[in-house]
N, C-alpha and C positions, 0 to 999 in steps of 0.2 A: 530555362523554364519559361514558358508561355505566360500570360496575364491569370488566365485561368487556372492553371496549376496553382501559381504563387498564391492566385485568392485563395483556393482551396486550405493549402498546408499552413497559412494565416490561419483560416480557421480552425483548423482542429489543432494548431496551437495554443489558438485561445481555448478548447476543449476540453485538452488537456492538463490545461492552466486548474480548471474547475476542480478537479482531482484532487489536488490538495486539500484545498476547505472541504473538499468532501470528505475525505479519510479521514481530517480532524476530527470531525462531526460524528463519521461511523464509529471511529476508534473511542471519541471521549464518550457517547453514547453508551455503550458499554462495560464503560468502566464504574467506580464508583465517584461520586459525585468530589469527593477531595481528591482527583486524580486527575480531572477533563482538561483544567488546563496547563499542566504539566504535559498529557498528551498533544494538546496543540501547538505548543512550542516545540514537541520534538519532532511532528513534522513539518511544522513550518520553518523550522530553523534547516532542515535538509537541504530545502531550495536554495537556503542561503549558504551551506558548506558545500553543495555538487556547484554552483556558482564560482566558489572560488577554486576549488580544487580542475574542474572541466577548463576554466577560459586558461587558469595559467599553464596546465600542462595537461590534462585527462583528456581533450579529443584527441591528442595526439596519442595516447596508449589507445583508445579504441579504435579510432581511423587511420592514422599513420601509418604509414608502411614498415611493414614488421621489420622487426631488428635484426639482423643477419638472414633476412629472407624465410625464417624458421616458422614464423605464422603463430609464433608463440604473444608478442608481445607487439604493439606499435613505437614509432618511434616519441617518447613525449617532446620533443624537443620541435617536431613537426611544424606544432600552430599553437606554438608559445605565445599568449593573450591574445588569441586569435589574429595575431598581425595579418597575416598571411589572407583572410578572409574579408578585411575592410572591400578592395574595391571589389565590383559587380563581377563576377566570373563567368555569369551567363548558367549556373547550374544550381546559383542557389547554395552555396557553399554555407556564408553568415545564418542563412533560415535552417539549416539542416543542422550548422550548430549549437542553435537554440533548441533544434528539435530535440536534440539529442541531450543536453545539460536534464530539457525534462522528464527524459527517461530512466536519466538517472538517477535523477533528485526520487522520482518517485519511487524507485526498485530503495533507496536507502529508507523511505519512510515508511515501508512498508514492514524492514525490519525493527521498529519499533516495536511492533507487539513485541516481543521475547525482552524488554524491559520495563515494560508500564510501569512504575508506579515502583520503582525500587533503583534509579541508575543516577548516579547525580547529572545534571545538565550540563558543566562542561565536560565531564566525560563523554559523553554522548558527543558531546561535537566532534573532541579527539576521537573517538572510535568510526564515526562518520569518516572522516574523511581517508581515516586508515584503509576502510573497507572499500571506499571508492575508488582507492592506489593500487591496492593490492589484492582486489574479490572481484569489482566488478570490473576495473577495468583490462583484466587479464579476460573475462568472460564473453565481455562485450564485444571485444576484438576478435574472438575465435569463432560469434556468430555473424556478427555485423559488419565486417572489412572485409569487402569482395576483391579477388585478384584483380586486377585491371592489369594485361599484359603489354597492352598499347604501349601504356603509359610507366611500364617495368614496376610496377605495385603488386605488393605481396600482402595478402589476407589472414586474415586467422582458419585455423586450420581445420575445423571443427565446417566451416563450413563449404569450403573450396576440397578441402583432402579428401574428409570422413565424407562430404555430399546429404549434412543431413540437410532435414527441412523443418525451420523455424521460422512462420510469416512475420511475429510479431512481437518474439522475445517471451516466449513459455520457458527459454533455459536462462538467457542471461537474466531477465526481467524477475519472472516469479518464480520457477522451481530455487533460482540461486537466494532469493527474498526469504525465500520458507526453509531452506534448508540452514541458511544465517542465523534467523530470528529464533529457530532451532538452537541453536550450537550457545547464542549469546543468551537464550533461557538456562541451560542446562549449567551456563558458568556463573550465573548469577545467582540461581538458585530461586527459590520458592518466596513470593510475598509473608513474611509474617506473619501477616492477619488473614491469609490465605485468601483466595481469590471471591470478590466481592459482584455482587450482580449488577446486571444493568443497570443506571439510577435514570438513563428518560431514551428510551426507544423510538420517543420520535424524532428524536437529533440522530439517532443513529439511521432511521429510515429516511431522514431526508440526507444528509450524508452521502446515502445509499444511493439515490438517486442522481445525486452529482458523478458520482465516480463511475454512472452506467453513461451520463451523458459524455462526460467524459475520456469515457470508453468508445466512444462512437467517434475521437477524434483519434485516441492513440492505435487504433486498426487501422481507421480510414487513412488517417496520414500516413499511415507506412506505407499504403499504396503508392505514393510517389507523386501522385496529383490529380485534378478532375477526373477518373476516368471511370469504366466500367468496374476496374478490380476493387475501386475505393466504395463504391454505389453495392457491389458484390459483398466486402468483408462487412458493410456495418450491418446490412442485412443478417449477415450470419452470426454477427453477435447478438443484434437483436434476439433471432432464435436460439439461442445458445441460452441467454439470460432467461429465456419460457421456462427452457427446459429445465434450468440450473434452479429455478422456483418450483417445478411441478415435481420434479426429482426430491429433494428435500423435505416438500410438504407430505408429500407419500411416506417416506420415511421414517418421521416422526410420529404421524397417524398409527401404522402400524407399530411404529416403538416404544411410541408413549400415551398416544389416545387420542392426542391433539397436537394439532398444527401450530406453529406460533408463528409470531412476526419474525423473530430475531433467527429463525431458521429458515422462513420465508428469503431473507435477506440476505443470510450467509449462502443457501441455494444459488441465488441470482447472481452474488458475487464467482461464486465458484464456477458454473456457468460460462461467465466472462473468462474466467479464467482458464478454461479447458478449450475455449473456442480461439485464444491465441494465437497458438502455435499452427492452427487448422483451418485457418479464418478463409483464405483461398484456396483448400484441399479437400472441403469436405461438399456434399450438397446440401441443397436447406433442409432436409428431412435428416440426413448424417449431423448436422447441427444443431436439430431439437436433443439430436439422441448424446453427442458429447456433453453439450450441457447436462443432461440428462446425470447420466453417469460421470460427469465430474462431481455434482453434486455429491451424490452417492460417496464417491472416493473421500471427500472431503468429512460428511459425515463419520465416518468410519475410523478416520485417524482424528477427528474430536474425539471418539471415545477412547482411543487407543491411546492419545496424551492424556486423556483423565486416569485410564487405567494405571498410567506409571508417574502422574501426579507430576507433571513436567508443566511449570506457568507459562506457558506459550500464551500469554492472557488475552488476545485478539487472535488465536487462533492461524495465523500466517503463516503454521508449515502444514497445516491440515487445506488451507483455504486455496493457498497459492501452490504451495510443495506438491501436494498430491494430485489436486486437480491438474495442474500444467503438466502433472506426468499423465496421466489420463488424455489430456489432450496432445501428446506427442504421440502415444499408442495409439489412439483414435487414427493419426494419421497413417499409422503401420500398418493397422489392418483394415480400414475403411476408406480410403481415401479415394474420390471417387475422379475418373479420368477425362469427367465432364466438366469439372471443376475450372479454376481458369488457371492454376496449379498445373494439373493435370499431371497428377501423382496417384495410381493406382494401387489400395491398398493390396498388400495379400490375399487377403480372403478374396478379394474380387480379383485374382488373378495378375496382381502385381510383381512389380519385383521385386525376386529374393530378399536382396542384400538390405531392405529395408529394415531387417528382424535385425540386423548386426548394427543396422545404421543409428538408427534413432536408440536404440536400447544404450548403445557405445555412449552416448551424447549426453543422455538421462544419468548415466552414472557418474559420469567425468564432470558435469555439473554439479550433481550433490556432491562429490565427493570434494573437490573444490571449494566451494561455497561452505560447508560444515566446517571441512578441516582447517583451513585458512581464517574461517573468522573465530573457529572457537582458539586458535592460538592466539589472535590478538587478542581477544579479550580476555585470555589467559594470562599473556604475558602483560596489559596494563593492571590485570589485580595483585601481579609479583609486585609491581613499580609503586603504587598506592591503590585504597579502596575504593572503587570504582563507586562502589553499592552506599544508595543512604546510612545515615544511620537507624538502629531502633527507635531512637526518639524520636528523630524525621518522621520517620515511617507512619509512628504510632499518631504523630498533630496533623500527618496527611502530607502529601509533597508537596499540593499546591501551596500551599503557607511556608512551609520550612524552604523550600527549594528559590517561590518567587514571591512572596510578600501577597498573592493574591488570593479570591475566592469564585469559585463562577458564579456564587450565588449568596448576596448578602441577606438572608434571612434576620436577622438579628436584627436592622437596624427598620425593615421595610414590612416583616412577615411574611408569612407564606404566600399571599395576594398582593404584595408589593404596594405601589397606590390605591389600587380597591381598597385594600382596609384602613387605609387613611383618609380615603373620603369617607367612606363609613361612620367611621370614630366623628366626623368634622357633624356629619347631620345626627347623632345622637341628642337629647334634649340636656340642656344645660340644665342641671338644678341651679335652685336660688338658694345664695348664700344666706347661711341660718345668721337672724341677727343677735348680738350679743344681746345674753343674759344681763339684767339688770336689777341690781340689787338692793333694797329698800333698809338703809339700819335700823333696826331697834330702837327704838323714844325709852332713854332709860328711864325709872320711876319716879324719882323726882326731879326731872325736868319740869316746866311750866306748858301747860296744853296749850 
């Protein structure tokens, strides 16, 4: 890698980086206020389990050269604590697998929606890192590990075999995120207190905004470095994220009368998220329109988890699930041959095998992703209770789970120091002075 490259993929690591605090933010935003930071421990604590699970042995199930050449799996045994990556290789090996820890770290915090506020916190970490062994890094390797024949390396097969086309991880990333957060809702069952509304939408809209900036390293960077394609995809998410706003806000106008923020946001995310998989396949006009209709898609399985009362409580298989399937279709039938891709969809006279290609890909994801994590979370609720208790539940998890609060009202008020300078310039009464009492001169006393 050249000077320039390396600067580049520096940055949108640090971008990337952003992502986190940002999901906190969106996700505890959301929730109800004895939840937020329960939520930010479960996705900050991600970075810290794809950490250890990635450096000891997970790049080598996603990069590694597959195991009996099958394309099924990598080797872990590969770049066991990244030894192998100390010195300079000249391609940037150490950078790529940092790049890579944060895209997994991110794919596992995203499946936190489908526990908000109901999963104890070392389970969560146990299941974290189950998921990372056995969900994503089987996933990651079928899209992300290219043959290199030179060098006698075998890839996963999903995307050497099948030929499909994933720029930037719409399967292993987000359809597998949403189709998880799915499965781990469905095992855990329904919040008690039932699902509680947002308690400060603007932690959630700024949130929101970290994870579009973001978003602008985890495209750009999969470019590979300085170039036109990286200058190309953040463009295209840009328009994606319009679209994934103007898609939505229409939606609810006509659904409900008015637009809100917290749909504004979820558009914009979904957006991003439909523009993934398509990010160098589509044109900038093809890009307003994925955005467009991922939002849409997205919307639509909101209503369709409320309809079957499934806590999905961040919404990640509507957000992520749908829309990245939206944005793999997108590439099926629209993909345009201008692009720097240059993947023609169907409709524009592309090829066939696209309709078998991409659809193949989309299922074998969700079905993987569901099936596999709702067994583990199945089989840690045989082993013990994953889920709070009722009491927890009912005093809030942040308290029960971690001794804290996000917001000490109690001790500060609602204005925090305002109202204790407040109180400080009120006017001091003056102390009343004691009553003083005169005895009685009894009668025959002497005057």
């Amino acid at each position: 890698m050249d000077v320039a490259d390396i600067a580049w993929i520096l940055t949108a690591f640090a971008l990337v980086g952003l992502m986190f605090p940002g999901l906190s933010l969106l996700y505890g935003g959301m929730l109800g206020s004895g939840q937020v930071l329960n939520m930010f421990m479960m996705v900050m604590s991600s970075l810290a389990v794809t950490t250890f699970v990635y450096v000891l042995y997970g790049h080598g199930l996603v990069l590694g050269n597959s195991l009996g050449g099958l394309g099924l799996i990598g080797d872990p045994r590969e770049y066991i604590g990244f030894n192998s990556l100390i010195e300079d290789d000249g391609a940037g090996g150490i950078l790529w697998g940092g790049f890579f820890i944060l895209f997994a770290a991110i794919s596992l915090a995203l499946v936190a929606s489908g526990a908000a506020g109901r999963m104890k916190f070392g389970s969560w970490l146990i299941f974290g890192a189950l998921w990372l062994t056995f969900v994503y890094g089987p996933l990651a390797h079928w899209v992300f590990a290219f043959d290199d024949e030179e060098a006698g390396i075998v890839g996963g097969w999903l995307v050497n075999n099948v030929g499909m086309h994933d720029f930037a991880g719409g399967t292993a990333v987000h359809m597998n995120a949403g189709a998880s957060g799915l499965a781990l809702a469905m095992v855990l069952g329904a919040r008690r207190s039932g699902p509680t509304r947002p308690h400060s939408l603007p932690l959630t809209l700024l949130g929101a905004g970290l994870i579009v900036v973001g978003w602008f390293g985890f495209n750009g960077g999969t470019a590979g470095g300085a170039n036109f394609l990286a200058t190309y995809v953040v463009v295209t998410s840009l328009l994606a994220a319009g679209g994934g706003i103007m898609g939505f806000m229409l939606i609810e106008k006509f659904r409900n009368g008015k637009p809100t923020l917290l749909g504004l946001v979820t558009g914009m995310i979904a957006g991003l998220v439909a523009i993934t998989p398509a990010a160098d396949a589509v044109s900038p006009i093809g890009a307003i329109i994925a955005g467009f209709l991922g939002a849409a898609g997205a919307a639509w399985a909101i209503s369709w988890k409320s309809r079957h009362k499934i806590d999905d409580s961040l919404d990640v298989f509507a957000v992520h699930g749908i829309a990245g399937i939206v944005g793999a279709f997108f590439v099926m039938l629209f993909g345009s041959a201008a692009a720097p891709a240059g993947v023609q969809g169907v409709l524009l006279g592309g090829d066939t095998s696209l309709l078998w290609r991409e659809p193949l890909a989309v299922v074998v994801t969700l079905t993987w992703a569901f099936g596999v994590t709702w067994l583990i979370a199945t089989i840690m609720t045989k082993i013990y209770d994953i889920r709070i208790s009722p009491e927890d539940e009912a005093d809030g998890i942040d308290q029960s789970l971690h001794a804290e609060s996000a917001y000490d009202i109690r001790s500060t008020g609602m204005f925090g120091a305002t109202s204790r300078a407040s109180e400080s310039r009120r006017p001091v009464k003056a102390e009343a002075k004691p009553e003083t009492t005169v005895e009685p001169t009894p009668p025959d006393s002497p005057k």
